[in-house]
N, C-alpha and C positions, 0 to 999 in steps of 0.2 A: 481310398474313399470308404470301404466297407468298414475299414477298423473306426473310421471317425464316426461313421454312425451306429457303432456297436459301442464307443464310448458315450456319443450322446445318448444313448437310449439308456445305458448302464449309469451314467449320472440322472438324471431324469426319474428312473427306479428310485435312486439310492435318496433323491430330494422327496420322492415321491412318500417315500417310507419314514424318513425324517419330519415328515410335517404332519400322518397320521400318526405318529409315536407323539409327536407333539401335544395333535389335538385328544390324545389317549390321557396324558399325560395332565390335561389343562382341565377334563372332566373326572379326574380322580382328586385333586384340587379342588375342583367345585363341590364336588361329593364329600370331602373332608369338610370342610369349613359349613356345609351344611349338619355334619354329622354332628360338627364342637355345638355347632348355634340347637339343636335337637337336646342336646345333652345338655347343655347349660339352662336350656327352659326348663328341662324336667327338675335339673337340681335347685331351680326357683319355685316350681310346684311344691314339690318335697318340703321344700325351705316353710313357705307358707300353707303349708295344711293345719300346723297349730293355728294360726291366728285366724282360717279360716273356720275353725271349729270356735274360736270366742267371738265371732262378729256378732250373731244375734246376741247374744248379751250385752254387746258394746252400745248394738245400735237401742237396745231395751234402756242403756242408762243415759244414752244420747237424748232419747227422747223425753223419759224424765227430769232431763237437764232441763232439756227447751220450756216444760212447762212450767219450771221452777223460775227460769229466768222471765217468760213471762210474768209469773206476778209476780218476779219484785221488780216489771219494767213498769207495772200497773200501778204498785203501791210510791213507786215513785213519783209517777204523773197525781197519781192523786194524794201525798202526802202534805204540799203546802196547800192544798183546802183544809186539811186537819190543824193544820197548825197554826193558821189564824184566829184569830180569836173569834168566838162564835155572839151575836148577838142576842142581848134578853129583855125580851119585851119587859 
């Protein structure tokens, strides 16, 4: 009887160790996959710090778009008033 519960104790250990090797194992894997996703954002910062450096200019030409395309949404609305014929007393 004693050897069988010196074997159940001795498996028991041996599962026991197996399953924190595991959960060792499962947080070294989350720590990686953290580490690629870490590393891959930075190589996306890196990536865009030019174009971070040309946004205020973009957005300076952006806005002179807009006001451009304003008045020629302006001179649109009001270019068949021009172009009818005007009456003379």
């Amino acid at each position: 009887m004693r050897t069988l519960a010196s074997k159940l104790e001795s498996t028991s250990y041996i599962k026991n160790k197996v399953f924190y090797f595991f959960l060792d194992f499962l947080q070294i894997l989350e720590d990686a996959k953290k580490q690629s996703k870490i590393f891959e954002l930075y190589d996306l910062m890196h990536q865009s710090e030019s174009m971070a450096a040309a946004l205020p200019e973009v957005v300076d030409r952006l806005e002179a778009l807009q006001a451009l395309h304003e008045q020629g949404m302006s001179f649109q609305v009001n270019f068949p008033n021009i172009k009818q014929p005007q009456d003379i007393d």
